[in-house]
Backbone as numpy.savetxt, mean C-alpha at the origin, in Angstrom:
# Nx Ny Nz CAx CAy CAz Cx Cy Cz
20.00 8.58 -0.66 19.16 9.78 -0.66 20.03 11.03 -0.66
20.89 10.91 0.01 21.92 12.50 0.42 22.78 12.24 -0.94
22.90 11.54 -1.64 24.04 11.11 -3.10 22.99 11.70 -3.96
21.96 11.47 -3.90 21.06 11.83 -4.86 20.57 13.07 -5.19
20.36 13.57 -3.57 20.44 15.35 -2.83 21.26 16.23 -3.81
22.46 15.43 -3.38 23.92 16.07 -3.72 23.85 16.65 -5.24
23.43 15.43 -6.12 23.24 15.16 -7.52 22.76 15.86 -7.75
21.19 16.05 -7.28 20.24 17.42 -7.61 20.66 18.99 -7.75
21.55 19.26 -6.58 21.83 20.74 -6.50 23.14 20.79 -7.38
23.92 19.98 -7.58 24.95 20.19 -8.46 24.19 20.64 -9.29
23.07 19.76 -10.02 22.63 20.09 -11.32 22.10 21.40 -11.23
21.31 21.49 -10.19 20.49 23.08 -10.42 22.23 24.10 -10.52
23.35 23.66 -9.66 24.01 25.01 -9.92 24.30 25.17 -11.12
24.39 23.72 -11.89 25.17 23.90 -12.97 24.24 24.94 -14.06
23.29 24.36 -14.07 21.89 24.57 -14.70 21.74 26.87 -14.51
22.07 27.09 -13.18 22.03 28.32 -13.15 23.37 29.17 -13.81
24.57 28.61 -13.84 25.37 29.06 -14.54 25.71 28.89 -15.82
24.87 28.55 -16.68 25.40 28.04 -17.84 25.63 29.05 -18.61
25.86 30.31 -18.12 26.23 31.71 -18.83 27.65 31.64 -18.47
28.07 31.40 -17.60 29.68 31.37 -17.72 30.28 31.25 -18.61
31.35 31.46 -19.31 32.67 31.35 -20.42 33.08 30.23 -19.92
32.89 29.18 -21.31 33.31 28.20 -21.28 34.37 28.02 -20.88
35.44 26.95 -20.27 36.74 27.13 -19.77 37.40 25.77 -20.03
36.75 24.90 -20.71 36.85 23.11 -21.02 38.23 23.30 -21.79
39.41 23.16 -22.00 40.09 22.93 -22.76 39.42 22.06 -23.84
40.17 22.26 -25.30 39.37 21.31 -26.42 40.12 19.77 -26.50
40.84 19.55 -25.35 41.45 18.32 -24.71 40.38 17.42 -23.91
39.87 18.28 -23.13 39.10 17.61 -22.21 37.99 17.16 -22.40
37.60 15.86 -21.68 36.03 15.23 -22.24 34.96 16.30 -22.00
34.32 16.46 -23.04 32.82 17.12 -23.11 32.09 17.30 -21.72
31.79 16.19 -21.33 31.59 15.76 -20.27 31.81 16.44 -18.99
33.37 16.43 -18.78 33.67 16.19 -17.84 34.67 17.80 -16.97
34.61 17.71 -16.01 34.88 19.03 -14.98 36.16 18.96 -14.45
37.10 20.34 -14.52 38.22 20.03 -13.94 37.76 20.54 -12.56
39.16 20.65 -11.63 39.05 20.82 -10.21 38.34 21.73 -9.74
39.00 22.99 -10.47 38.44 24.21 -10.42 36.74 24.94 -10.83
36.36 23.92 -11.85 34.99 23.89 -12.18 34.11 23.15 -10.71
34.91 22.28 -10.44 33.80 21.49 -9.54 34.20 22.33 -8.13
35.34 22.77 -7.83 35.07 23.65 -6.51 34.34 25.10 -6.83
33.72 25.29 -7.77 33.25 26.58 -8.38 31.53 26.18 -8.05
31.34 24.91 -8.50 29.93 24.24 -8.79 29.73 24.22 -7.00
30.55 23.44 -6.09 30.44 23.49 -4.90 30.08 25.35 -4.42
30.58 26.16 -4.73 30.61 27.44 -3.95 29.54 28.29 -4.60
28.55 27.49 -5.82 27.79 28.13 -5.94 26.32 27.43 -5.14
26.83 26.63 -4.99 25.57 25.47 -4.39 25.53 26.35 -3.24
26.76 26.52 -2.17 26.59 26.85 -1.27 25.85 28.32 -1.27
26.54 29.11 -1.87 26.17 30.65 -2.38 24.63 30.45 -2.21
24.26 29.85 -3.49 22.29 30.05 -3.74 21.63 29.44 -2.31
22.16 28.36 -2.07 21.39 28.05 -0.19 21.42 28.90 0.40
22.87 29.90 0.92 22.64 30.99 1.83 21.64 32.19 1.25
21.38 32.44 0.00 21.15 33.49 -0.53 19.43 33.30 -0.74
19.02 31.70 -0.52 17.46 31.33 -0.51 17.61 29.71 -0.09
17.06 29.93 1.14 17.66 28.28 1.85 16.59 27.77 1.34
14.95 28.18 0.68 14.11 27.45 -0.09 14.40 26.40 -1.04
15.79 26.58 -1.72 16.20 26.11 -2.44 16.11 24.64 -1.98
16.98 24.54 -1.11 17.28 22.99 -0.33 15.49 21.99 -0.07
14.90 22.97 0.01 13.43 22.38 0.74 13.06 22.28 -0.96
12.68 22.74 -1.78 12.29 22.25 -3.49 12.86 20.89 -3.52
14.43 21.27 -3.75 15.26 20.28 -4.30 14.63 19.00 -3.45
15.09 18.73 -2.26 13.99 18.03 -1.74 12.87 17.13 -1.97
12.14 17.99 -1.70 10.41 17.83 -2.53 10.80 17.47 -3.36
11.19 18.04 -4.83 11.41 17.31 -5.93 11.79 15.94 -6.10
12.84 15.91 -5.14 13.43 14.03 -4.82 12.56 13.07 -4.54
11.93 13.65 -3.39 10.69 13.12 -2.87 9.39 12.65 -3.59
9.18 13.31 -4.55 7.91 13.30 -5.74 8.67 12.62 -6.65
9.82 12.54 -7.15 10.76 11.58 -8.17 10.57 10.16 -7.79
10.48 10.61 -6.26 10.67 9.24 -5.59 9.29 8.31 -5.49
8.28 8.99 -4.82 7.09 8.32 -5.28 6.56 8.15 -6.84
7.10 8.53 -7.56 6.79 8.26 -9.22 7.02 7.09 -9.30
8.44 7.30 -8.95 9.27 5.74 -9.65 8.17 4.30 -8.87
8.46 5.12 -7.31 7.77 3.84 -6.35 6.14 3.14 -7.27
5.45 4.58 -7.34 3.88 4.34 -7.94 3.83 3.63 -9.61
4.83 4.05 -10.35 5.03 2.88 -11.51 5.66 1.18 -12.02
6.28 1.65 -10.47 6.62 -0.24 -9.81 5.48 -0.89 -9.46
4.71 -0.06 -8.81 3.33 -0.64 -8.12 2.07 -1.16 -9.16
2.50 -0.16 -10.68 1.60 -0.30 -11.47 1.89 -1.44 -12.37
3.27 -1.51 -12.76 3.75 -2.47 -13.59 3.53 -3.75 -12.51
3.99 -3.95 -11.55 3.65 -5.56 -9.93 1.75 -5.83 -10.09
1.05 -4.57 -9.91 -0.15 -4.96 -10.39 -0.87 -5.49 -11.62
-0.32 -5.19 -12.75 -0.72 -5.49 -14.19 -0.15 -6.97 -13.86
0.82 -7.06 -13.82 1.07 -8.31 -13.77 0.72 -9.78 -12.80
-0.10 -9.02 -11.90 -0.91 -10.11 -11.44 -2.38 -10.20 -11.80
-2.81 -9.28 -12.24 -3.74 -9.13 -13.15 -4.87 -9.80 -12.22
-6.07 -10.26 -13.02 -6.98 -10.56 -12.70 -6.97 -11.45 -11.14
-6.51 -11.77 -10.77 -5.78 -12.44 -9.26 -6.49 -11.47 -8.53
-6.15 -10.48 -8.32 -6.11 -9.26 -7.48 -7.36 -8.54 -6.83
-8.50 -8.65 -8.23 -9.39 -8.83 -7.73 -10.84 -8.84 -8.13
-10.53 -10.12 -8.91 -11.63 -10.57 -10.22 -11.48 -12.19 -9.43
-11.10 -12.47 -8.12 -11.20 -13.94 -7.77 -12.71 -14.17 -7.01
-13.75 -14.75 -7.55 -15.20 -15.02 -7.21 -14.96 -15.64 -5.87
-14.06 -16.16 -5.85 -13.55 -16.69 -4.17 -13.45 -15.38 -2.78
-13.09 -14.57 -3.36 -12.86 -13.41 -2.67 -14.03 -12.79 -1.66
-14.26 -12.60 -0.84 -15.00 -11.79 0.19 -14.99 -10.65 -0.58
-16.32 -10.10 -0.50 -16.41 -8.68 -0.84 -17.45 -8.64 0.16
-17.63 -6.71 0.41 -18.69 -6.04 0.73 -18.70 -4.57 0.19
-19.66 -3.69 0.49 -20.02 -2.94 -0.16 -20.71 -3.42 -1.31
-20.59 -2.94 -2.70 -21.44 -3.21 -3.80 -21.20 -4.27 -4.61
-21.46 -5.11 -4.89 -20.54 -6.35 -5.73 -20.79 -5.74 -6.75
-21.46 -5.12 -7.47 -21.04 -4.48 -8.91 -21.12 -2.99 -8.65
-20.24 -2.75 -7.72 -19.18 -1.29 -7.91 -18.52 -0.97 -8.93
-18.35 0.34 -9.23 -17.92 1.20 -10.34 -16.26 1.30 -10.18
-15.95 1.01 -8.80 -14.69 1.26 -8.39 -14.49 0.13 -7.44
-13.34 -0.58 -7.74 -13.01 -1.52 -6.57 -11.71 -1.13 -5.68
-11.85 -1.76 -4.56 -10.72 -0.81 -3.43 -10.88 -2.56 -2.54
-9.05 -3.13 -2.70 -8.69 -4.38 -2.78 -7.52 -4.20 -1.28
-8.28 -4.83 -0.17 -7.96 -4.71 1.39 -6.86 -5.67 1.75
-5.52 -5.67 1.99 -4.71 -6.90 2.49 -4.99 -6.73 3.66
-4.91 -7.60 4.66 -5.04 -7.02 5.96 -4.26 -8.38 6.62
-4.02 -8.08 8.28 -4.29 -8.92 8.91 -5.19 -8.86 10.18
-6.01 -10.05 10.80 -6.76 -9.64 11.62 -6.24 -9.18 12.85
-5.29 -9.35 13.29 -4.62 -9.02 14.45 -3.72 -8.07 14.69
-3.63 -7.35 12.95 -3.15 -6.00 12.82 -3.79 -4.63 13.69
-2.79 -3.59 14.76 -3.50 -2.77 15.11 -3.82 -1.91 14.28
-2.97 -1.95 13.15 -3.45 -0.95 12.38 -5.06 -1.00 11.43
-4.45 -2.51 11.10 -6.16 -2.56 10.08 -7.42 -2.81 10.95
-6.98 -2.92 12.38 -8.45 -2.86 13.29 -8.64 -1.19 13.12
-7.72 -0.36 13.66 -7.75 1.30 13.34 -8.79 1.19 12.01
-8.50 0.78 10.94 -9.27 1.57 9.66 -10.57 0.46 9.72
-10.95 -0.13 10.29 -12.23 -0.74 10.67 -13.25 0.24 10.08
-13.24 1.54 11.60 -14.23 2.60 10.92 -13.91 3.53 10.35
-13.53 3.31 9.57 -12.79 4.47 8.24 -13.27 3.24 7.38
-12.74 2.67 6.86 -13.41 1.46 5.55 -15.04 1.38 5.52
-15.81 1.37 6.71 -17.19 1.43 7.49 -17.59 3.19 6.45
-17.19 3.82 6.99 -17.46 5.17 6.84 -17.07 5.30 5.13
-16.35 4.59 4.62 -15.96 4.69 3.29 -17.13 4.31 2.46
-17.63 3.15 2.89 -18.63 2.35 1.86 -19.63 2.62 2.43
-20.13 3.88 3.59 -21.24 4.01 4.05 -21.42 5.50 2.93
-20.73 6.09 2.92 -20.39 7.47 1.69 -20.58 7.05 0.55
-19.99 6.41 0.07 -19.89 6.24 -1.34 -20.38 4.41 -1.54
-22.01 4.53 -2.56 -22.50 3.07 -2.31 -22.10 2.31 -3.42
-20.73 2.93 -4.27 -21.09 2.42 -5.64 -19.21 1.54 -5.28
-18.43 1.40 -4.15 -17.44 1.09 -4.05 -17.55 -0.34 -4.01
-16.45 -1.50 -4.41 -16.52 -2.50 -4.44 -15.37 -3.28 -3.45
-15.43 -3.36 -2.13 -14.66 -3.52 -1.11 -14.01 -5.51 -1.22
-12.99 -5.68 -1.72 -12.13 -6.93 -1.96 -11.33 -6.82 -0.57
-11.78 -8.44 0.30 -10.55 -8.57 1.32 -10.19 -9.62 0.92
-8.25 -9.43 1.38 -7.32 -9.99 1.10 -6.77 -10.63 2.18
-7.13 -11.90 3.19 -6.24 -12.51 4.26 -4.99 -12.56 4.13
-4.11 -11.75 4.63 -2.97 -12.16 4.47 -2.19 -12.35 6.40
-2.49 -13.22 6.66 -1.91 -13.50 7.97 -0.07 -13.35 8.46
0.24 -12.30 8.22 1.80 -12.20 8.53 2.00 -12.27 10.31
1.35 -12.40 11.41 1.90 -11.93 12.51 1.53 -13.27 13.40
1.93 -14.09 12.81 2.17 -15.54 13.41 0.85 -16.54 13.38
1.07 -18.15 14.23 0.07 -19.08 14.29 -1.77 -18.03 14.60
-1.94 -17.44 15.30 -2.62 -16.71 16.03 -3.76 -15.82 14.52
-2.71 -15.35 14.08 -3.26 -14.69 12.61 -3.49 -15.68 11.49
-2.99 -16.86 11.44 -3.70 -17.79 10.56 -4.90 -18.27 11.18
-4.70 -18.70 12.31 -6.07 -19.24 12.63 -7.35 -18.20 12.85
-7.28 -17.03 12.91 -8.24 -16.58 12.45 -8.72 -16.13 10.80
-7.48 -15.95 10.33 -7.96 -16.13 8.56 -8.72 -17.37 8.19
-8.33 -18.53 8.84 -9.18 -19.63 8.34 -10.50 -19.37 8.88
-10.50 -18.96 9.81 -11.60 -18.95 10.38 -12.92 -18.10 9.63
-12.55 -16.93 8.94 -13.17 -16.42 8.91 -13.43 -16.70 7.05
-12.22 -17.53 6.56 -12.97 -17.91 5.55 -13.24 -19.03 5.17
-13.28 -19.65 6.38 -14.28 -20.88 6.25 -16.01 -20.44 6.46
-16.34 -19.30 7.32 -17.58 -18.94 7.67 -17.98 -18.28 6.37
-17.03 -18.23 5.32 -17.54 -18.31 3.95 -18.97 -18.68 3.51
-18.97 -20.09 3.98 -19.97 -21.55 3.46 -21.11 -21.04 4.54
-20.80 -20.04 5.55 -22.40 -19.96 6.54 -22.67 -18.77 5.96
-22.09 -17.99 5.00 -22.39 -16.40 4.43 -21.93 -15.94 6.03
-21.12 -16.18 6.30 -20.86 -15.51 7.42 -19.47 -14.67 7.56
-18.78 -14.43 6.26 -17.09 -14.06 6.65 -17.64 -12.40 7.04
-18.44 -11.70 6.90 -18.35 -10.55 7.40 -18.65 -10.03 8.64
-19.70 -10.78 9.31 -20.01 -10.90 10.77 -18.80 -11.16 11.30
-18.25 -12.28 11.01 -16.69 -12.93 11.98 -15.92 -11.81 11.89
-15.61 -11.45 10.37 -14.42 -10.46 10.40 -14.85 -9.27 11.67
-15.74 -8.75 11.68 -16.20 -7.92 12.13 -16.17 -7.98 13.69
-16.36 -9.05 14.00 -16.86 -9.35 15.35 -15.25 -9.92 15.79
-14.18 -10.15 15.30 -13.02 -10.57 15.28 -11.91 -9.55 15.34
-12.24 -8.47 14.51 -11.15 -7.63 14.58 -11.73 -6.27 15.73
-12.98 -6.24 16.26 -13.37 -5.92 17.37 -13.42 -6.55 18.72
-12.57 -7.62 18.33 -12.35 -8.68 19.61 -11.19 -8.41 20.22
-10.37 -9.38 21.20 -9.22 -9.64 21.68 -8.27 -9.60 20.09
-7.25 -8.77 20.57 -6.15 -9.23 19.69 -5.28 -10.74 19.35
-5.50 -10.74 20.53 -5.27 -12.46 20.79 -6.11 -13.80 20.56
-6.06 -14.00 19.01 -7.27 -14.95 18.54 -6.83 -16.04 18.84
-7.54 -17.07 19.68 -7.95 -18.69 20.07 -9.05 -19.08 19.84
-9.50 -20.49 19.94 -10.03 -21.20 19.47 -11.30 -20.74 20.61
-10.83 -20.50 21.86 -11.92 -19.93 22.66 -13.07 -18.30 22.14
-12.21 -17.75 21.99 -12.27 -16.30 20.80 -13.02 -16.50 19.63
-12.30 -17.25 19.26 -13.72 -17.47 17.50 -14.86 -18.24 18.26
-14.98 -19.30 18.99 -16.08 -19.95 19.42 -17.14 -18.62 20.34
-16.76 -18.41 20.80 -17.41 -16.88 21.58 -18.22 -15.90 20.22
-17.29 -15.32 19.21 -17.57 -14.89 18.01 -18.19 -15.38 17.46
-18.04 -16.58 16.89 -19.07 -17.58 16.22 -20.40 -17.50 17.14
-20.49 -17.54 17.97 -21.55 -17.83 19.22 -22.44 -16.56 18.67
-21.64 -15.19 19.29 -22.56 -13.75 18.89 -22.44 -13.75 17.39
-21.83 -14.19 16.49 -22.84 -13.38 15.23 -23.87 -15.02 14.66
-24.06 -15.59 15.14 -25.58 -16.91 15.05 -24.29 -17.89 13.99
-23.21 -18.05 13.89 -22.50 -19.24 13.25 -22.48 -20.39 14.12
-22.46 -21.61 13.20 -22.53 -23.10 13.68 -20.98 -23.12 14.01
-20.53 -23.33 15.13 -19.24 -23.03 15.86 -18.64 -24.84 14.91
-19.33 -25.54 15.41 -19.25 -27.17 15.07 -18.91 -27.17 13.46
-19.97 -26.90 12.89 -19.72 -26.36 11.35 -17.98 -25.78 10.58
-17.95 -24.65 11.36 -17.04 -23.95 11.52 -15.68 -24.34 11.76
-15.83 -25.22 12.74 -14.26 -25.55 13.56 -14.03 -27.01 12.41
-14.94 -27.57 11.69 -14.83 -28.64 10.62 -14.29 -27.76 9.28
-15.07 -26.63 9.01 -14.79 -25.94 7.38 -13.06 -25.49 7.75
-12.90 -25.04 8.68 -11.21 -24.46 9.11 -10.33 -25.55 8.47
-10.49 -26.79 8.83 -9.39 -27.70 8.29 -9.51 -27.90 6.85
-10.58 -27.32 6.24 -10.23 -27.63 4.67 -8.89 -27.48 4.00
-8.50 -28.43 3.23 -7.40 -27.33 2.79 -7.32 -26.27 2.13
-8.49 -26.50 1.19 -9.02 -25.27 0.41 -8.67 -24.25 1.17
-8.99 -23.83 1.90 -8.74 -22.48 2.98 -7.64 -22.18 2.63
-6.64 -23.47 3.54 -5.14 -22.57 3.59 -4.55 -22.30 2.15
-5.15 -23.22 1.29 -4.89 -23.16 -0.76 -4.75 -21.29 -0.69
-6.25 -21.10 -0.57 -6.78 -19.65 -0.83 -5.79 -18.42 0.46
-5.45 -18.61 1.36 -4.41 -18.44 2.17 -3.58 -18.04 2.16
-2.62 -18.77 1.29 -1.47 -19.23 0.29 -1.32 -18.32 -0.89
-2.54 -18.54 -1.61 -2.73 -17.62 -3.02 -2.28 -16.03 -2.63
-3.62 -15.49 -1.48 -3.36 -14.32 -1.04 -1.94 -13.64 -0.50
-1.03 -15.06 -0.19 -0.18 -14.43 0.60 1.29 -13.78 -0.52
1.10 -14.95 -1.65 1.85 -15.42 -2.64 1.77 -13.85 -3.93
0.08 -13.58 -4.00 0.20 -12.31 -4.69 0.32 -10.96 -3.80
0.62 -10.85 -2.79 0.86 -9.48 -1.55 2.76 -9.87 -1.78
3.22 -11.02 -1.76 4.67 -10.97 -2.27 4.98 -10.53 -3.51
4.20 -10.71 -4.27 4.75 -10.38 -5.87 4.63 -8.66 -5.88
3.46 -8.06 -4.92 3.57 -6.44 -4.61 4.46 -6.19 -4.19
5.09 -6.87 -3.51 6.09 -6.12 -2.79 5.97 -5.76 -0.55
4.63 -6.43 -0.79 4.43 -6.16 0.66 4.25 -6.75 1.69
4.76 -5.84 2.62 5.62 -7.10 3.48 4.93 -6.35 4.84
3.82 -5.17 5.03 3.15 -5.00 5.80 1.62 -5.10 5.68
1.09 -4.79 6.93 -0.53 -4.20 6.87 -0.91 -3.12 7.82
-2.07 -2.58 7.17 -2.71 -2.74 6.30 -2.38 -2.32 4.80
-2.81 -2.58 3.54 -2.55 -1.94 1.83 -3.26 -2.20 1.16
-3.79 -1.12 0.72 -5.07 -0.77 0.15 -4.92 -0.72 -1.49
-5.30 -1.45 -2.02 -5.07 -1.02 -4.04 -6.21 -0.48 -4.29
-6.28 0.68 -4.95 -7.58 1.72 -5.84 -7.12 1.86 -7.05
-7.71 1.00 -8.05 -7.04 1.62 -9.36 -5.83 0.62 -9.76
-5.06 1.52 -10.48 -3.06 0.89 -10.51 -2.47 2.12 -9.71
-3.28 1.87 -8.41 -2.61 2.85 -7.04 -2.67 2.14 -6.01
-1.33 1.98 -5.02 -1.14 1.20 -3.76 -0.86 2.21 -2.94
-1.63 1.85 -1.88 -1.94 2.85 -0.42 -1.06 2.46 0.80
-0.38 2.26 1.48 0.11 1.46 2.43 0.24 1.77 3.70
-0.17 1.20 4.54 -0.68 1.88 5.82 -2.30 2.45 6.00
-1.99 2.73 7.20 -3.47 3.49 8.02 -3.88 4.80 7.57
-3.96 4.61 6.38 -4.54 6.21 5.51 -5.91 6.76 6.06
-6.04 7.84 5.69 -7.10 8.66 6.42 -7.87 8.41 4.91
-9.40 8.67 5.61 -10.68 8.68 5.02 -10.26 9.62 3.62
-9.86 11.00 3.80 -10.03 11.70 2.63 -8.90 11.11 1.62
-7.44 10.27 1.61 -6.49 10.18 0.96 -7.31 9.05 0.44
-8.10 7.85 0.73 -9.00 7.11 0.27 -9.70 7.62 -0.53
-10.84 8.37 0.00 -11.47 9.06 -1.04 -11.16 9.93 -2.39
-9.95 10.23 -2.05 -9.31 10.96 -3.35 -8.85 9.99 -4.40
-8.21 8.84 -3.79 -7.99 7.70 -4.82 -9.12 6.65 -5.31
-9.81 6.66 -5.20 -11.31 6.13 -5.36 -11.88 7.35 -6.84
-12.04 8.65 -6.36 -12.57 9.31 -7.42 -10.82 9.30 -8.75
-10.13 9.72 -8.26 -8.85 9.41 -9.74 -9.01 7.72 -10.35
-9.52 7.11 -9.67 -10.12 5.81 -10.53 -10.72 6.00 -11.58
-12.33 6.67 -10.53 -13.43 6.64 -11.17 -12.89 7.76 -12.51
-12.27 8.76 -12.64 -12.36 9.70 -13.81 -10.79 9.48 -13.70
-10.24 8.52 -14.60 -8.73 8.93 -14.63 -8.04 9.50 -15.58
């Protein structure tokens, strides 16, 4: 980052002096700077900082916005290429609208504090806007504890039940056991018996697996991350940075 810094303001000094009298001998590479040019390039860098320290804060920013470009066209090219996976799988949990205008594709884990945080923010998202198409993604990264409630909750698949559980789960103990989902199962009306049989499918951990297998090919290695579009969100984003990527979908 500071090599790159560096890189930047050279260029702007160079960029501001290019009225100088050339001084290249017709020996020397095109290219390239003798001593005296580059301690010149240094003392103007310094010069324009003291003379508008704004400078340093642009240059900056600029890096910074270079930097999310590059990041946001990695994200776009990792998404194309998993293509329909992502979130055209009929296997998939949805809520909100199943034929939404805009889909907004949830990795989570249940035992994440963060993706319990956007609980009511996601709530408040698809309570605003009815035309959103809400895709969750199990991805259990935070040990035995976080798989067994991913199965859990998509095994309650087969009772139409994965949204009650999720719900009633990530408003639970952080600490999911077999006591915990049976309690859960209990309050939202699921066959606990049912339930604790659909968990061992393998199918589950198959679908498990899949989810975990395309959140690697993104690149991500936390939760919560949100995809809108060929746009990746990462982290506990606020309601309006959601909402802004939802409408650049809808009209892009």
């Amino acid at each position: 980052m500071i090599r790159r810094l560096f890189a930047a303001l050279l260029l702007l000094a160079v960029s501001a002096s290019l009225a100088w009298p050339a001084r290249t001998q017709a020996s020397e590479a095109p290219s390239g700077f003798t001593a005296a040019q580059r301690a010149e390039i240094v003392e103007l860098v310094r010069a324009a900082m003291k003379a508008d320290p704004s400078i340093l804060r642009d240059a900056i920013g600029a890096l910074q916005a270079d930097e999310s470009n590059v990041k946001q066209a990695a994200a776009r090219a990792a998404l194309e290429k998993v293509g329909p996976a992502l979130s055209q799988n009929q296997s998939d949990p949805v809520a909100g609208n199943a034929h939404g205008d805009v889909t907004v594709v949830e990795f989570y884990d249940l035992r994440c504090p963060y993706c319990r945080r956007m609980l009511p923010v996601m709530a408040e998202l698809l309570h605003n806007d009815p035309k959103i198409r809400l895709v969750y993604k199990d991805i259990p990264i935070l040990g035995p504890a976080s798989t067994l409630g991913a199965r859990a909750v998509l095994a309650a698949q087969k009772q139409d039940g994965y949204l009650r559980l999720h719900d009633a789960i990530m408003s639970g103990p952080q600490n999911i056991t077999e006591d915990s989902l049976r309690d859960a199962a209990a309050r939202t009306g699921l066959d606990w018996v049912r339930l604790r049989h659909d968990m061992a499918d393998p199918v589950i951990q198959g679908r498990i697996d899949a989810n975990l297998q395309i959140a690697q090919s993104l690149g991500i290695d936390g939760t919560p991350v949100y995809v809108v579009g060929g746009k990746m969100l990462p982290g506990a984003v606020d309601l309006a940075e959601l909402q802004s990527a939802v409408a650049a979908a809808r009209n892009p």
